[in-house]
N, C-alpha and C positions, 0 to 999 in steps of 0.2 A: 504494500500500500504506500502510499503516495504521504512521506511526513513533514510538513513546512519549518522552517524556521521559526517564524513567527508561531505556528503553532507550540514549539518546545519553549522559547522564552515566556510563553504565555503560562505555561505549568511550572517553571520556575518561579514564577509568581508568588506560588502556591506555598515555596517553601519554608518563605520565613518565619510564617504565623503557627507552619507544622515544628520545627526545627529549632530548638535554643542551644547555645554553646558557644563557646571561643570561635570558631574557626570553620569550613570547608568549602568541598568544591565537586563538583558534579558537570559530569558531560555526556553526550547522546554521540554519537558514532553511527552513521548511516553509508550504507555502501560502501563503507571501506574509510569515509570520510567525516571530518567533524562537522555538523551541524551545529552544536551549540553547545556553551558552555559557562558555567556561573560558578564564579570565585567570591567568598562573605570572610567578612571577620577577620580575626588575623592571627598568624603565628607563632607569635608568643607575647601575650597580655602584657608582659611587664614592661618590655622593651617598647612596645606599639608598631610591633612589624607584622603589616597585614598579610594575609594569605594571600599566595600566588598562582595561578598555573601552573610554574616552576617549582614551588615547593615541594622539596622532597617529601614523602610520608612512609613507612612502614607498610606496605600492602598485605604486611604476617602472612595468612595462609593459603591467600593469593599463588604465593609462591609454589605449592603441591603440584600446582598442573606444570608449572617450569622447570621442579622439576621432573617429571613426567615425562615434558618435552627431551629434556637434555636425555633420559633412559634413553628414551624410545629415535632420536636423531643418530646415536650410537648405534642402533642398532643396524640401520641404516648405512653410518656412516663411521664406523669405528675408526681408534685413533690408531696413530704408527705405531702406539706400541702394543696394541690388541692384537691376538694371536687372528686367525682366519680362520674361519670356520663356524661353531656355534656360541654367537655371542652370549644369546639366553642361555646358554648351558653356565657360560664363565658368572653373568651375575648368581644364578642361582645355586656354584659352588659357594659364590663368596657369603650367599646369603647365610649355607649350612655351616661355615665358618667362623660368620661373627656370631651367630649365638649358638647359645649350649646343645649342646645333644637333645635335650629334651622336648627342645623346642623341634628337630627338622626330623629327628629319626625316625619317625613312619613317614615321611615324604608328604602329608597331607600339606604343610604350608609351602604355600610358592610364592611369585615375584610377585603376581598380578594379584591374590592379595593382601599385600602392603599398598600396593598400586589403588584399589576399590577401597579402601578402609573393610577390608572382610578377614582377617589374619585372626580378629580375637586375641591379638594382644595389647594388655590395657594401655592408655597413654602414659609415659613416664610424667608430662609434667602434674595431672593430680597425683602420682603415686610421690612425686618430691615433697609431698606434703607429710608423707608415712615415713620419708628417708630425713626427716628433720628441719627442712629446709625452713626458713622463714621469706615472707612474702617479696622481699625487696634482697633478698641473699645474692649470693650470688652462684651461675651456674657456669662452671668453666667445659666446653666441649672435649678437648680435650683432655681431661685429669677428670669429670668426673660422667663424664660418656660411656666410656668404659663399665664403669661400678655400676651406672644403671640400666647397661645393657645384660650386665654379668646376672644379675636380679630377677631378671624375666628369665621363667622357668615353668610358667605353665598359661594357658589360654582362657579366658573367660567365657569362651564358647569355641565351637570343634570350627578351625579353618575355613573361610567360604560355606558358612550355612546361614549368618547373619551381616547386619550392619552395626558397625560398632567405630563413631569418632575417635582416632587414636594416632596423634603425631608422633609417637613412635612409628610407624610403620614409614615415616618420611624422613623421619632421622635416619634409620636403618636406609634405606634407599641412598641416601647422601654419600654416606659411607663404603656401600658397595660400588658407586659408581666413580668413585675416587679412588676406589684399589683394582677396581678393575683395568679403567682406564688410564692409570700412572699420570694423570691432571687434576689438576684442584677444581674443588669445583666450583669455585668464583671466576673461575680461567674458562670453563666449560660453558658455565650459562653467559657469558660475556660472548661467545663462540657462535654458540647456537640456539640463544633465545635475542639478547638484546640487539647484540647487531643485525642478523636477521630483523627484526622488528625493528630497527631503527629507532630505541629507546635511548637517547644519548644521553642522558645522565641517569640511568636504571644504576644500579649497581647493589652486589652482593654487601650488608653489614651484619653481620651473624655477632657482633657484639650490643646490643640495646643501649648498652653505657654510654655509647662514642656512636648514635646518631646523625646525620647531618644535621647542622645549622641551615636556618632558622627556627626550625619547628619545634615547636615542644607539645605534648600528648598532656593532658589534663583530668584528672580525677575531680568529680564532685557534679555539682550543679547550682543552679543558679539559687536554689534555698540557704545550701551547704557553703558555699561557695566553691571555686576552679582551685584546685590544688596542682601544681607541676607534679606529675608522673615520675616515681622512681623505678626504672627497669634495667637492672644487672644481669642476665641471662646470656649466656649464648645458644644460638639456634642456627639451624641450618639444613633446607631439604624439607624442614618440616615448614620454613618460615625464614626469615632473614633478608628480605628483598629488600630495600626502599626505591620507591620510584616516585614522579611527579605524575599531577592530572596531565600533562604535555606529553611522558611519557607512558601512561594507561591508555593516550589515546591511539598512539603509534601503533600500541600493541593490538589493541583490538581491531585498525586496518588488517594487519599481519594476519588477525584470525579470521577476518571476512576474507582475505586474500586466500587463505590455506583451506575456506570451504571448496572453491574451487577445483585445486590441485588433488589429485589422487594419492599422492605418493606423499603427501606435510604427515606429518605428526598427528596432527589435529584429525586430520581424519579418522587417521586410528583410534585415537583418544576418546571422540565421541559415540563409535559402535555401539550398539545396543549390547547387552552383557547381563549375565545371568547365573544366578546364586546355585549352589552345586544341587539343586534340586530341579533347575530348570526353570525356576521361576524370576520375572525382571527386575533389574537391578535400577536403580536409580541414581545411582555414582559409581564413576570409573575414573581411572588415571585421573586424580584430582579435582574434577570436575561434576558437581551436582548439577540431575538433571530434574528441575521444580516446573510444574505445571501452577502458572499464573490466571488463572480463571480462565482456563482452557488454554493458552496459550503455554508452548513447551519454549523453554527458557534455558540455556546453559550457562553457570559459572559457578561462582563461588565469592566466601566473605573472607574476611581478615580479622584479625582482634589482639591484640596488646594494648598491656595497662595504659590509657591513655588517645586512644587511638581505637578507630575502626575505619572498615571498607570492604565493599562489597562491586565486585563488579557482575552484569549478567548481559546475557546475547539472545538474541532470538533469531536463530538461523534462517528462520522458513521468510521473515521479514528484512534480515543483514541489517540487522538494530540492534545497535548496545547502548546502554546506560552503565555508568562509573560513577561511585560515591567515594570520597574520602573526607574521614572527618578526623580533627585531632581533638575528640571527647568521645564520651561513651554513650553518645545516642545512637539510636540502631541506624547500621546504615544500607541495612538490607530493607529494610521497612523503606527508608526515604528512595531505594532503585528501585524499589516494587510500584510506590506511589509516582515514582515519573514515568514509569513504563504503562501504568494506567491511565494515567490522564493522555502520554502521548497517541496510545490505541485507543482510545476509549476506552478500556474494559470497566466491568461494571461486578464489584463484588456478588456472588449470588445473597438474595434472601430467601431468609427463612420465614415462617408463621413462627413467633413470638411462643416459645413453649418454658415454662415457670418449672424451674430445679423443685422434684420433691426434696426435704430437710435429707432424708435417706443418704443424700451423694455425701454430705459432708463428713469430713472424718481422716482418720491415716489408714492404710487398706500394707498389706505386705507378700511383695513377690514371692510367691511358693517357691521359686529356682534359683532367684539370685538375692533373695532376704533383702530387697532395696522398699524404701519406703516412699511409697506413694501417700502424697495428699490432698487430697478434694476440699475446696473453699469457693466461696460464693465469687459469685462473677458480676461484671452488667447482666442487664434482665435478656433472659433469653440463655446466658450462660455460664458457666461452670469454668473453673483454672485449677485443671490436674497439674503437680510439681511432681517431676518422674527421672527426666534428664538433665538438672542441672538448674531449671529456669522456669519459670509454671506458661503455659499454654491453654491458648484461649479454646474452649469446647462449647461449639452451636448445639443444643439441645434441638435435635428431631422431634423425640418424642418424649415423657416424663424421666425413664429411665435408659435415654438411649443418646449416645452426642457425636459429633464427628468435628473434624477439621482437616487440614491438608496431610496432616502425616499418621494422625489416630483417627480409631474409632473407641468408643468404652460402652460399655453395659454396664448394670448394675442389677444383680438380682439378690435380691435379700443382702447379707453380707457382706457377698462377693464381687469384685469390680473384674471385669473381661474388659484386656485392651489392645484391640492389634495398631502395635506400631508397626505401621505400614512401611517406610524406609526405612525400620530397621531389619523388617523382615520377621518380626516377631511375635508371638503370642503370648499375653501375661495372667495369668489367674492371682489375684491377689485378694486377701482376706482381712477383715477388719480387725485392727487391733481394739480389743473392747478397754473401754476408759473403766477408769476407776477413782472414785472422792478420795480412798483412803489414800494417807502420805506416804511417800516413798523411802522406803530406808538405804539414802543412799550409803553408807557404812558395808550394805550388804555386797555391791557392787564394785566397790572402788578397791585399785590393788594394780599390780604391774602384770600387761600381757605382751609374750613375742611374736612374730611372726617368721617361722622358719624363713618359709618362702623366699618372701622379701626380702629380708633381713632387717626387720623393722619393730622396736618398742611401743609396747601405748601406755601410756599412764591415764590413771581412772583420778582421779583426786575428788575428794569432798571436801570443799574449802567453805567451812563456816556454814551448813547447810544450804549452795550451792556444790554443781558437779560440774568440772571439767575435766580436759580432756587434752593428751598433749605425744606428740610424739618425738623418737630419738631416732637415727639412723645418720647413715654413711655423711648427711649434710650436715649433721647438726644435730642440737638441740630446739624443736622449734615452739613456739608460742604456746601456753596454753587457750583454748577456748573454750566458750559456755558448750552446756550439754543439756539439753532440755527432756525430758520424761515422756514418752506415748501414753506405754500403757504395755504390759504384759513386762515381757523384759526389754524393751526395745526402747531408745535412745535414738537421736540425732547429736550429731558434733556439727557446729557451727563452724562454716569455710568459705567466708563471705570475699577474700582475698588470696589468691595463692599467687606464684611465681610469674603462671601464664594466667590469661586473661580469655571470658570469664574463668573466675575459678571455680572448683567443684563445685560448688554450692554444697548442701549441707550432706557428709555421710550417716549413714542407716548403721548403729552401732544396735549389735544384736546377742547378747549374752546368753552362755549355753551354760545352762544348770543339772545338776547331778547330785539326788541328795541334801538337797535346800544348799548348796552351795557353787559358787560359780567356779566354771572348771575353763572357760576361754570366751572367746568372743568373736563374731563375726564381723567385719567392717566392710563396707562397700560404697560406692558410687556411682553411677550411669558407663562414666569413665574407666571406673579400675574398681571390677564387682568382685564379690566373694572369695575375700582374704580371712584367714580364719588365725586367731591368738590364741596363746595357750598361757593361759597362766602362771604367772612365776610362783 
C-alpha cells in the first residue's frame, strides 16, 4: 500500500501526549528508504545535549539477529582460516566443547536451538542473581564467562520442544563463532553486518561502562524522578551493539534489500520453523515473528538498564518502524502504535465481559512450581504475572480470556494457560490463603544449590523475611520475601544486572516431618532449581 509522508508525521503527532521521558527517536523505512523521522528531548539532562539522529544508543538484543547474520554469512562465506568442508559440523563440535558433557551427550541440543531461543537453557543473566551478583556489579566476559558457563548442567525443558527467552544461548553463539573462525567478533560483524549495511558508526561495545558519549540511559520517571543508569556488565552475541537512529535506518534498507536476494542471510533467517513436534514456531535466528492485528511483522526489542528499543518490518508491505528511547518506556508498544496509525489497523473489540472474584489469587505450576498471579485489571480485564511482567487478559467469557500470546481458563481452582509462543501448557492450582500468622523461624536457615553452585539465605529479620544469595559473584543484597500461602514464598527482584530483571522468584519449601529439608527457587527465566538445606 501506498504510505505518504505527510501521513507518518501526522502519527508522530500522536507521540508526545502517548510518551514521557528524557529523550528519543523513531523512524518509518519504506522500500528500502527513509520516509520519516522524529528526534525529542535530549541526551543527557544534565548537560542539555539534545537527542540526535546521530546519537549513539544500545540497541541490547537487537543484536541476536546480527548475530545470526555473522553464523549464518560464514556459512556461506567462511574465513581463511576455516577448514573446507562442513562448517555446521565445526560450530556444533565447538558447541559440544564449550559446555559440559551433560549438556551435548545425547546429541539432543544443536546450533539452531540456541539460534530459536528452544535449547532450555536458563538465561545466565537472572541466574547472576543466585551467583551473588549485585545489580550494578560488575560482569567481566572474560574471567567470569567461563564460571557461568561451567554452571549450566542441566535444561529447564528437553531441547526444541518449547520457547524459553534465554541470552545465554547468544552468548554461547558469540563464543563458538570466535573459535571457530580465529576473528573476533567485533572484526566479524564490522565485516558482514555493518559495512554490508552501511551502518557507519554501528559498532560493537560489549563493555556498558564505556558507552558512547553523549547518551546517557535513565532510570525512574517523571513522579520518581530521571536517575543516570548505572551498567557494569559485559555482553556480547547476546547484546553489545550500539548504533544511531541514522544507522537502524541503513540497516533496515539492507533488510528490505536482502528480501529480494535468495542467497542474504535474511532469507534464511526468516523461514518458517518448527518445534520438534512439528508444530510453528514463532522465533528463529533472532528474530520474533508477532502478528499485529493480523498483520505479520518481523523483528525484535532491546533493553538495558536505562535504555530500550524495538525495531519491526513488515515484509508483505517493505515497512519498518525503529524506536529508540534512553528510559524505560516501552518501546515496543510506541513501534506497535506507529505501525497502526500508519496502516490503519484497528485493535479488535470485544463485548465488555466482568472478571468473576474466582480469577483473583496466586494459582502454582504443577511442572515448574513458578507462581502465577491473577489481579484485577480495567473493566473487561484481568493481569496474569507469569513471565516476569503481568499481561493484559481480554475476558471472552466469565471464566475464559485471551491475548496475543495466552489463553487461560479457570475452573474451580484450577487456572489452564496455553502460552502460545512459548509452546506450552500450564495447569496451575490455587495456593489456599490463610488468616493464621506465619512462623517465619520455621522457614529460615541456609540452602545450597549443587547444580549451580549457588547459596540462599532465608533470614527473619525482626518478624520480617528475607532473602539473599552467595555465589561465584559475590555476596548479593538481601530482599523482602513476602508469604502466599501453603509453603510458598516470593523473593523480590525488582533490579538485576540485565534489564528487565526477573521480577519476582517463586520460593517453594519442601517439608518432611514438620521440618524443612530444601527449597525450590525459580523464574520464567531460570525454573526449577532445587536447595538443600545446610
Amino acid at each position: 500500500m501506498s504510505v505518504s509522508e505527510q501521513l507518518v508525521q501526522s502519527v508522530f503527532k500522536t507521540i508526545p501526549p502517548r510518551l514521557r521521558g528524557p529523550g528519543g527517536a523513531v523512524a518509518v523505512v519504506k522500500d528500502g528508504h527513509l520516509l520519516g523521522q522524529t528526534v525529542w528531548g535530549y541526551a543527557d539532562l544534565d548537560r542539555r545535549i539534545p537527542m540526535t539522529a546521530d546519537t549513539p544508543m544500545p540497541i541490547c538484543s537487537i543484536s541476536k539477529q546480527m548475530t545470526c547474520a555473522v553464523l549464518l554469512d560464514l556459512e556461506r562465506n567462511p574465513t581463511s582460516s576455516m577448514s573446507k568442508g562442513d562448517i555446521r559440523g565445526q560450530f556444533e563440535a565447538e558447541l559440544k566443547r564449550l559446555l559440559r558433557p551433560e549438556m551435548t551427550k545425547d546429541g539432543k541440543l544443536t546450533l539452531e536451538h540456541l539460534c530459536d531461543n528452544r535449547s532450555g537453557i536458563r538465561d545466565y543473566w537472572a541466574l547472576t542473581t543466585l551467583w551473588g551478583a549485585k545489580p550494578e556489579g560488575r560482569f567481566d566476559l572474560d574471567k567470569d564467562g567461563p564460571q557461568a558457563r561451567d554452571r549450566l548442567r542441566s535444561f529447564h525443558f528437553e531441547p526444541g520442544t518449547e520457547y524459553s527467552y534465554s541470552n545465554t544461548n547468544f552468548h554461547i553463539l558469540a563464543r563458538i563463532i570466535e573459535k571457530v573462525s580465529g576473528e573476533s567478533f567485533e572484526v566479524l560483524l564490522g565485516e558482514r553486518v555493518f559495512g554490508p549495511a552501511e551502518m557507519k558508526t554501528a559498532r560493537l561495545c560489549a563493555d556498558t561502562s564505556k558507552l558512547p558519549e553523549p547518551c546517557v540511559g535513565y532510570e525512574g520517571d517523571e513522579k520518581r524522578g530521571y536517575t543516570p543508569a548505572v551498567n557494569r556488565i559485559e555482553w556480547d552475541g547476546d547484546a553489545g551493539i550500539v548504533a544511531s537512529l541514522s544507522d537502524m535506518v541503513a540497516y533496515e534498507g539492507y533488510l528490505d534489500r536482502s528480501l529480494s536476494d535468495p542467497t542474504s542471510w535474511y532469507q534464511a533467517a526468516i523461514e518458517p520453523s518448527q518445534y520438534s513436534d512439528g508444530t510453528s514456531a514463532v522465533y528463529r535466528y533472532g528474530l520474533s515473528h508477532v502478528d499485529v492485528e493480523g498483520v505479520e511483522t518481523i523483528g525484535h526489542g532491546g533493553a538495558l538498564r536505562g535504555f530500550r528499543s524495538r525495531r519491526l518490518q513488515v515484509p508483505k508491505e517493505r515497512l519498518s518502524v525503529v524506536a529508540m528511547l534512553n528510559h524505560e518506556s516501552e518501546a515496543g508498544a510506541l513501534a506497535e502504535h506507529v505501525l497502526r496509525g500508519i496502516l490503519n489497523l484497528q485493535k479488535p473489540q470485544f463485548p465488555v465481559v466482568a472478571p468473576t472474584p474466582d480469577w483473583f489469587g496466586t494459582f502454582i505450576d504443577d511442572r515448574t512450581f513458578l507462581a502465577i498471579t491473577v489481579s484485577p485489571s480495567v473493566k473487561g480485564k484481568i493481569s496474569i504475572y507469569y513471565a516476569g511482567y503481568p499481561e493484559s487478559i481480554t475476558l471472552t467469557e466469565p471464566f475464559r480470556g485471551v491475548s496475543r500470546d495466552m489463553t487461560a481458563t479457570l475452573t474451580l481452582d484450577t487456572l489452564h494457560i496455553e502460552r502460545l509462543k512459548d509452546h506450552r501448557a500450564l495447569r496451575a492450582v490455587r495456593v489456599a490463603q490463610s488468616d493464621t500468622p506465619v512462623d517465619n523461624a520455621f522457614y529460615q536457615g541456609d540452602f545450597y544449590c549443587d547444580e549451580i553452585d549457588s547459596i540462599f539465605h532465608c533470614y527473619d529479620q525482626g518478624g520480617v523475611m528475607f532473602g539473599a544469595f552467595d555465589g561465584f559473584l559475590g555476596e548479593g543484597p538481601v530482599q523482602p520475601m513476602r508469604y502466599i500461602g501453603g509453603h510458598v514464598w516470593t523473593l523480590s527482584c525488582p533490579r538485576g544486572m540485565d534489564a528487565p530483571a526477573p521480577g519476582d522468584w517463586t520460593v517453594v519449601f519442601k517439608c518432611e516431618k514438620d521440618a524443612v529439608v530444601g527449597v525450590g527457587i525459580g523464574c520464567w527465566l531460570a525454573r526449577s532449581l532445587y536447595f538443600v538445606k545446610q
